[in-house]
Residue, then its C-alpha position, 0 to 999 in steps of 0.5 A: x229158386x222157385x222150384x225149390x220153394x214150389x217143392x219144399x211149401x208143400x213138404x213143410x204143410x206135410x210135416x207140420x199136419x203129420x207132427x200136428x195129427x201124431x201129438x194127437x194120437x198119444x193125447x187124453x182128450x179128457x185132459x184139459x187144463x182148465x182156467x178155474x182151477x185154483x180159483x175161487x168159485x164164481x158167485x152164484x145165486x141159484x134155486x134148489x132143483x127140488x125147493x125153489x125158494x131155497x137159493x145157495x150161494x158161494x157160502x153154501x161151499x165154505x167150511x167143507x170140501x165138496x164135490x160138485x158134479x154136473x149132471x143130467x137126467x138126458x146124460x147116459x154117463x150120468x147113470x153110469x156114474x150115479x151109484x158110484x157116487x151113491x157109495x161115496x155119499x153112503x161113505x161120508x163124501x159130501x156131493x152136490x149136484x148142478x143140475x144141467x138141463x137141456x130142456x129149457x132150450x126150445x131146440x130140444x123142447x120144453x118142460x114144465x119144472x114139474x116134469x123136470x122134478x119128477x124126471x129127476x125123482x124117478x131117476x135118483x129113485x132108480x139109481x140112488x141118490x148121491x146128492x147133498x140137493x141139487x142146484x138148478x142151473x136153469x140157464x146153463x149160464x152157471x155152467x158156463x162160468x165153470x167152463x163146462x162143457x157138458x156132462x158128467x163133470x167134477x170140480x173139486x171145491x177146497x174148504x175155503x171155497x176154491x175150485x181145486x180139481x176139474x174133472x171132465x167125464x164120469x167118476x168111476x172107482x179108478x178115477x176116484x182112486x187115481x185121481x179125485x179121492x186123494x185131491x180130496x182126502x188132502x183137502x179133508x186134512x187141510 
């Protein structure tokens, strides 16, 4: 009996590992379910990047669907995916952008809100500009509450304020057609 049950413990850690690694081929990492969606957004009381006496809340949202996307000057798909967007605004979608910034983290450096200003400017200049503004998630601590985990990332956020969608990586015409324009076009007729 303890033979066999030497033999068969190592044959079943085999065959959970292998069944465990093939799921993993055949699986979209860029498709998590995500515990926000269909909630409402979580309160905020945040600056523009731009005007920082200008704050937005939760009620800055109600009223029209909106696209919040995270996004980053440091983020390479963020410039990837800033024209497109720039299209999209030029054909009447309402996009606000949160800003996710790294510099306040003293691993990564610091920078004065003026650098981080004119970095932004330079950028949105260079790419376009899809933003309705900017909100300046100084902290990341909002980030967090959207259960973000970097940058590019799209919520889609329903007339009544509601997270709808939770998109992880960049918009592109694809994902715009296959996936987030017909969630918001549905929202629009709601």
């Amino acid at each position: 009996m303890k033979k066999w049950s030497l033999f068969a413990l190592p044959l079943v850690l085999f065959v959970s590992l292998a069944v465990f690694l093939y799921q993993g081929l055949f699986s979209d990492p860029r498709s998590r379910p995500s515990s926000v969606v269909d909630t409402p957004l979580p309160p905020m009381d945040l600056p523009d990047l731009m005007f920082p006496e200008q704050r937005y809340s939760v009620t800055d949202f109600e009223g029209k669907v909106t696209l919040l996307n995270v996004w980053g000057v440091w983020c390479v798909t963020c410039a990837i995916e800033l024209p497109y967007l720039t299209e999209l605004r030029q054909q009447g979608v309402n996009i606000v952008g949160l800003y996710y910034d790294q510099d306040v983290d003293p691993d990564f450096g610091q920078k004065t809100l003026a650098e981080i200003q004119q970095e932004v400017r330079l950028k949105l200049n260079q790419l376009g500009n899809p933003y309705q503004y900017n909100i300046f998630d100084t902290y990341r601590d909002y980030s967090l509450d959207l259960g973000v985990t970097g940058a590019p990332e799209t919520f889609v956020i329903d007339k009544t304020g509601h997270i709808r969608m939770h998109h992880i990586g960049d918009v592109n015409p694809r994902v715009w057609e296959h996936k987030i324009g017909p969630m918001y076009q549905r929202l629009l007729q709601e």
